[in-house]
N, C-alpha and C positions, 0 to 999 in steps of 0.2 A: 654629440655632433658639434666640432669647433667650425667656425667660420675661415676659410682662408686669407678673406680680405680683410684688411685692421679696418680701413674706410668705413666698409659695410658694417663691421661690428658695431662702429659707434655710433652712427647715424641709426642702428636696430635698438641701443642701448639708452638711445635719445628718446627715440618712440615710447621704448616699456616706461622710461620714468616719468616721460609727461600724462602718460594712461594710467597709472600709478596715483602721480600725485592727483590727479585729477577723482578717482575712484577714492582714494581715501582720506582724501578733503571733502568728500563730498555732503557727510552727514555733520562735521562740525561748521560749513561755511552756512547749513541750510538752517542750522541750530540759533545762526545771532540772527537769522533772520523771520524767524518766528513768530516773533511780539509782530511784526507787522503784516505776515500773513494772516494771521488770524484776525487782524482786525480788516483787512479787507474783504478775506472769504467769509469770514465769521466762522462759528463751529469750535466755539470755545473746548466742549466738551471732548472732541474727536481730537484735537490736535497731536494727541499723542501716537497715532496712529500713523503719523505722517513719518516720523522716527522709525516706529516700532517696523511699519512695512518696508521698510529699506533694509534694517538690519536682520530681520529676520531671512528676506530676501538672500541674502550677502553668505547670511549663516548657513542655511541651507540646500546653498548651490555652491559654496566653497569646497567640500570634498567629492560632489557628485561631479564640478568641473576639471578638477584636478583628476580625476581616476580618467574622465574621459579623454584628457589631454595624454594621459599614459595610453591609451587605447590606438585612438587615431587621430595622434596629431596637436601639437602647442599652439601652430599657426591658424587653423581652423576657429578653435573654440576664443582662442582672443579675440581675431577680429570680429565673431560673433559677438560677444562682450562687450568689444569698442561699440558696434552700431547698434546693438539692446542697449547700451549706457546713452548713448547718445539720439536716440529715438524717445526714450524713456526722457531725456531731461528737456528735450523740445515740448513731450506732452506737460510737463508738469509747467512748464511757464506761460501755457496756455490754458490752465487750471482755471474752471471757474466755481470748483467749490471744496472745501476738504475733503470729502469724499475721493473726487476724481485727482486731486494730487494725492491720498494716501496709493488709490490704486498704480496711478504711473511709477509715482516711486518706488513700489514692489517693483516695475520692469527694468528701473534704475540698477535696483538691487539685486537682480538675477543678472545682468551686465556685469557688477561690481563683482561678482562671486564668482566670475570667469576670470577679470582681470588681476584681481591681486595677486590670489596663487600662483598662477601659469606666470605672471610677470616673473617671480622670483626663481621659479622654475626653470626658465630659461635661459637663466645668467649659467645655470649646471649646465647646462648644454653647450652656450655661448663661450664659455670661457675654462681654461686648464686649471688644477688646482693650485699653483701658484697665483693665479690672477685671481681665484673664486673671492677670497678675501677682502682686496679693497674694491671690487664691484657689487659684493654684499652688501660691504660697510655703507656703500654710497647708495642705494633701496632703501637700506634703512635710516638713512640721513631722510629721507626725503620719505619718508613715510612717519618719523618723527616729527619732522617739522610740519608735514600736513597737520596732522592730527592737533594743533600749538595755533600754527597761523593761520588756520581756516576761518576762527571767529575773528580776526583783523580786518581778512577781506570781505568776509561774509558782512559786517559793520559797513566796510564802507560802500561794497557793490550798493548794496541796500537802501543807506542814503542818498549816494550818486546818483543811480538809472534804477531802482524800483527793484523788488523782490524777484523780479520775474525771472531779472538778467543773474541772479546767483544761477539759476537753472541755465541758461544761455548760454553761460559763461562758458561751460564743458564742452558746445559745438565745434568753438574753432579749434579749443586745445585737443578734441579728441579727431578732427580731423587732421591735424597734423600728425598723431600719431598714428592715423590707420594708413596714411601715405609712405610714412617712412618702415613701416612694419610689412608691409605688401613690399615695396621695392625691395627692402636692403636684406630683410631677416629671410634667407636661404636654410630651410628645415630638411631634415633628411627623409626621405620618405617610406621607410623601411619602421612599420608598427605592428604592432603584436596584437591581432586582432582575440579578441573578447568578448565574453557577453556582459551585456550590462544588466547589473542589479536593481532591476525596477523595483521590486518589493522593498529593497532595502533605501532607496533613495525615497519613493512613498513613506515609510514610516520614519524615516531621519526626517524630512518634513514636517510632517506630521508631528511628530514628538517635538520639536524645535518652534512652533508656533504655537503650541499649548503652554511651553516651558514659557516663552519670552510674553505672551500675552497675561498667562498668571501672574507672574512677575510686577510688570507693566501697570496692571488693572488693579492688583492687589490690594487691599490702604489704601486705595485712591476713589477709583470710583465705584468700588464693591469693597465690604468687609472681605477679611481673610476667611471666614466660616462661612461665607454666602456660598451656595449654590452653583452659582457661576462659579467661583474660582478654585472652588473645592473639585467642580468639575472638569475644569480645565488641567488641575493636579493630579487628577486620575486617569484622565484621555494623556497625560505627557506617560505617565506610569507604564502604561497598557504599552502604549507604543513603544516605548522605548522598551521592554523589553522582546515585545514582537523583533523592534529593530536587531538587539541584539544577539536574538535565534534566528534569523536569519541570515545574520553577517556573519553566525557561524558556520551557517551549512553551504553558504554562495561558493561556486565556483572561483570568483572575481568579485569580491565582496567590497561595495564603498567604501568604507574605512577597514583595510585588515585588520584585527586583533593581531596577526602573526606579527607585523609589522612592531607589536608592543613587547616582541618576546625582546627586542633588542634595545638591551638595556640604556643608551644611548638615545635612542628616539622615545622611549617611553618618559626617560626624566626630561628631556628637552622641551616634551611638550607640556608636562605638569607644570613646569619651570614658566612657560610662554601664558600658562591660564590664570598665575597666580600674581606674573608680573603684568598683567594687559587688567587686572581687578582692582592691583593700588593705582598703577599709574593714570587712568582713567578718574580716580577721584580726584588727584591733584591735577590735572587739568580742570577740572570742576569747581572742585572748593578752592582754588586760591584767587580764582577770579572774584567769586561770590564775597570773599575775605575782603578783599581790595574794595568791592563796592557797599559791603555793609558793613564792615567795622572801619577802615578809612577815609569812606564818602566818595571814591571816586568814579568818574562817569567807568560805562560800559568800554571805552574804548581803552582807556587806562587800564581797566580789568584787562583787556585781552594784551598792552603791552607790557604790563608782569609778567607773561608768560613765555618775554619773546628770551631773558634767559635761561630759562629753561628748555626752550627749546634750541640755544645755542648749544644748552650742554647737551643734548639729545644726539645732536649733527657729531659734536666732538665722542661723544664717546663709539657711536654707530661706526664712525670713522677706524678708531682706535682699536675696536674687535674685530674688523675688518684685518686692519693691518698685521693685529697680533694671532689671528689665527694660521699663520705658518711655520712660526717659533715657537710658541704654549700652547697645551691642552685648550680644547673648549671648555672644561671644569674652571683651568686657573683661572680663564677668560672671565668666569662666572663669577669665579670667586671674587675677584675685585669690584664686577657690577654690584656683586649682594652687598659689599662691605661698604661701599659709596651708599646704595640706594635704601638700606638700614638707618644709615647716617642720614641723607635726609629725609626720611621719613620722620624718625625720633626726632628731629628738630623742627621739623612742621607741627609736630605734635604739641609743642611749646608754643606756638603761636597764641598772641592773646593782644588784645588793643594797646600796647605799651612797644610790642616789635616793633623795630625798626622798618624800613622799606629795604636798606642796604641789607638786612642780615636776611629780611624775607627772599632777597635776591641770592644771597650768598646761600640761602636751601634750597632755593627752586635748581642753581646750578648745578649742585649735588647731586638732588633726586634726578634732575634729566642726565646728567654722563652715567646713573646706574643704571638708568632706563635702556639710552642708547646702545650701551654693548649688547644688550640681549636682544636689539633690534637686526644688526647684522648674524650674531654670533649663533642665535637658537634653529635660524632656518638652513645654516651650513652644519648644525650638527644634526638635525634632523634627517639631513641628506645624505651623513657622511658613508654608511653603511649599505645605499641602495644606488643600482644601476639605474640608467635613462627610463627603462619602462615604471618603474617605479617614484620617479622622482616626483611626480605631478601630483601622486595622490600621499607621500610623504611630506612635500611643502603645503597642500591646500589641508593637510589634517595639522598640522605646526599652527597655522593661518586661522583656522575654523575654533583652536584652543584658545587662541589670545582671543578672537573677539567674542568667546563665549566669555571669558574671565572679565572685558570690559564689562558685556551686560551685567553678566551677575555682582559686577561691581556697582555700577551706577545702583542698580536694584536696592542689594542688601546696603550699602552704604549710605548711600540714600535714604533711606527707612532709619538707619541709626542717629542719622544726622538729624532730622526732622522728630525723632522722637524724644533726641538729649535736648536739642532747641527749644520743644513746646516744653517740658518739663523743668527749660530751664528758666524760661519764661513763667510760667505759673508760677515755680519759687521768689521771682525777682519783685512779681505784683502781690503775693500773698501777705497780706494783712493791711496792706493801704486802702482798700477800698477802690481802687484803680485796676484797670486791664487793659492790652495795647490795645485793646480791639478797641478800645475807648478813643482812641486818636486815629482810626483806620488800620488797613492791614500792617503788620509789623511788616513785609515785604517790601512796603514802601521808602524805608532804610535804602534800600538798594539804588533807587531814585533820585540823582542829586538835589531833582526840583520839590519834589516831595518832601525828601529829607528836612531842608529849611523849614517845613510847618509843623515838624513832631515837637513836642517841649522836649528842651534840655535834658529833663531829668528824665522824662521815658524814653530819648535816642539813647540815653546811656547803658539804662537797663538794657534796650534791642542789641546792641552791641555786646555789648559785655555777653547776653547770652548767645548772639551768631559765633563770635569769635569762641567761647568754651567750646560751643556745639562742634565745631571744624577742627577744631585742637584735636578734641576726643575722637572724631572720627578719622583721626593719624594714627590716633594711638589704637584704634580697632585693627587700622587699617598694616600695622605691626605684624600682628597676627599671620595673614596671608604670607606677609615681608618675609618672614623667620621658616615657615614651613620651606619657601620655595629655596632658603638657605642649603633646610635640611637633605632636599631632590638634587640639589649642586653638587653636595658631599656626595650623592650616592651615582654621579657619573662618573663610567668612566673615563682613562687619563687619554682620551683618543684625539689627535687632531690631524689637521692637511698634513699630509706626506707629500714632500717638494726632494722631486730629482733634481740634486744641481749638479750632477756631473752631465759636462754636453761628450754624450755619447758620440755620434757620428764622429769629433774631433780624436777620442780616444781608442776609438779602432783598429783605427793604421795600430799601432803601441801594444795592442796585444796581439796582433797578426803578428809583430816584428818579437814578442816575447815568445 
């Protein structure tokens, strides 16, 4: 369904992207804001629950909202979305314990898991394949740059007007978009009704809050052999594969397998799990870089990252634009070759880099990010009609931020385990340990920083910076697989009619 009015198109096009940016800013603006939640709720131990229930949230209603938008309807389940995201971020800033913010934030999180998919989904509908291109690139500009400058704002809401207003902030932006999305976005009303997969959306659940809590809890506050987490590995087991004998035998199954016979959607989205796994850590560790091997405050850490997320915008742009000329493969091909390149070169980081050359990789790694921002969810799409598009974008949507988590996870764990070890090496035979001058953590601290002696900030450094280096070079790995998924698409892209038909008519009537 295209819009006939350009007006109405863009004023609809206005709405999804501030719903958008709003939905997926939302965990990194809430993330700088943390050190200060926690100290006014308290509940040290739970904090991470505050994370966990939003994303899990996010994860587990992203293909169930997207099938249902194929069912009955784009406009329905959004604005539902808008007012669960925005009911959900009023209760949390009126939190008055960790507890009651992890719970709201799950109702954040069932909001977000409507709005992301169906946003992007709707640009199919909204716009011809000549135009799909630089309207993608521009989603994904702005879903790049959330993801980058959310801890900027989230820093300074935070100091400005109090932790609350990060939550608040979403009120007015998500009321303008549920204004302009009710007046301007005109949806067709002709849907292909269906049953829905309860069984299967229960154990996608299910198996999704086992997988992310094991993960989560893991090394942290349970051993990996504990009970709890060995349990939690077997309730994900169990489910998922109940889940996936049931997806076989559904009618209208939440995520099709069939959907994976074509060869194009199956690598686009392998491609989308193993790019949302790296690039997730370098949003991470190069902040952490900046503030424990360079000394600079938290806010410095998050303006390192603003070029990278220049290059993010640039290249989201550029796959946009280039998917009417090249293949989605070639398209790919250049993001891997870029986003190879700066990985390998963050991989080199060490206390002696530069600021300029750290900047000159962060741009790298964001323009190879960027193309697969626009480029993965139009080839996702390329192959399926309108009833299809919603549960093809929100299973594209639901791989990438399964790939962040189990990025943060596993990289995470690698990073903390080359640090401590790199650490023990550095104190081994002095008779000295950092724990002797307080947490090594405290590096990160500029005020802090000043009380460590000279010669153990050195050691801390020298071992943050290996530890971050190495987890480039793990994080490689991933890099080169999702190479290999690129080579194996195929050479398919938009098909743009540019003969204007109606004018060449007459011409074969008269032939």
């Amino acid at each position: 369904m295209i819009q006939s009015n350009p007006k109405h198109t863009r004023l609809a096009v206005i709405g999804l992207l501030l719903a958008l940016l709003m939905a997926s800013m939302d965990n990194t603006i809430v993330t700088t804001a943390m050190g200060t939640i926690v100290s006014d709720l308290g509940g040290m131990e739970q904090f991470i629950w505050v994370t966990s229930a939003y994303m899990v949230a996010v994860m587990a209603g992203t293909p169930i909202f997207g099938k249902l938008s194929d069912m009955y309807g784009r406009k329905r389940f959004f604005v539902f979305g808008l007012v669960a995201f925005m009911i959900g971020s009023i209760l949390c800033g009126v939190a008055t314990s960790i507890t009651q913010l992890s719970l709201f934030r799950a109702l954040q999180g069932i909001g977000g898991g409507a709005l992301m998919p169906i946003a992007f989904t709707i640009i199919f509908d909204l716009f011809p394949p000549e135009s799909r291109g630089k309207a993608t690139g521009l989603f994904g500009a702005v879903f790049g740059l959330s993801s980058i400058f959310g801890p900027l704002l989230g820093a300074f809401i935070t100091d400005s007007f109090g932790w609350n207003w990060v939550f608040y902030i979403n009120v007015p932006i998500g009321i303008v978009s549920f204004i302009l999305i009710i007046l301007f976005y005109k949806e067709s009303l002709s849907h292909s009704k269906q049953k829905i997969d309860w069984f299967g959306a229960i154990t996608l659940i299910g198996a999704t809050v086992c997988l992310m809590f094991a993960l989560e809890l893991g090394g942290n506050q349970y051993a990996w052999d504990s009970a709890t987490i060995l349990g939690l590995f077997a309730g994900f087991a169990v489910l998922l594969v109940a889940f996936l004998l049931i997806e076989r035998a559904a009618a209208e199954p939440i995520i099709s397998f069939r959907m994976f016979r074509v060869r194009l959607f199956a690598t686009s989205n392998a491609v989308a799990l193993l790019y949302g796994s790296v690039f997730i850590v370098a949003t991470i560790y190069i902040p952490i870089f900046v503030q424990g091997v360079y000394g600079g405050s938290a806010t410095n850490s998050g303006l390192i990252l603003m070029p990278m997320m220049i290059g993010a915008v640039i290249g989201a742009q550029a796959g946009g634009m280039l998917s009417t000329k090249i293949s989605y493969r070639n398209i790919m091909l250049i993001s891997v070759i870029l986003f190879i390149a700066g990985v390998s070169l963050l991989s080199t980081l060490s206390p002696d880099t530069t600021h300029t050359l750290m900047t000159m990789y962060s741009i790298l790694t964001g323009i190879g990010t960027g193309f697969s921002f626009s480029t993965l969810n139009m080839a996702a799409n390329h192959h399926f009609e309108m009833r299809q598009r919603g549960s093809a974008t929100s299973t594209n949507t639901f791989m990438r931020s399964l790939g962040m988590t189990l990025g943060v996870t596993v990289f995470g764990i690698i990073q903390r385990n080359i640090f401590t070890d790199k650490m023990a090496a550095a104190f081994a035979g002095s008779g000295q340990n950092a724990a002797s001058f307080g947490d090594p953590r405290e590096a990160l601290s500029p005020d802090k920083r000043k009380l460590i002696p000279e010669e153990v900030l050195h050691k801390i450094t020298d071992a943050m910076a290996s530890s971050i280096s190495h987890t480039f070079m793990w994080a490689l790995i991933p890099t080169v697989c999702a190479a290999l998924f690129i080579l194996m698409m195929p050479n398919d892209r938009i098909q743009v009619n540019k003969k204007p038909v109606p004018k060449r008519a007459p011409k074969a009537q008269r032939g």
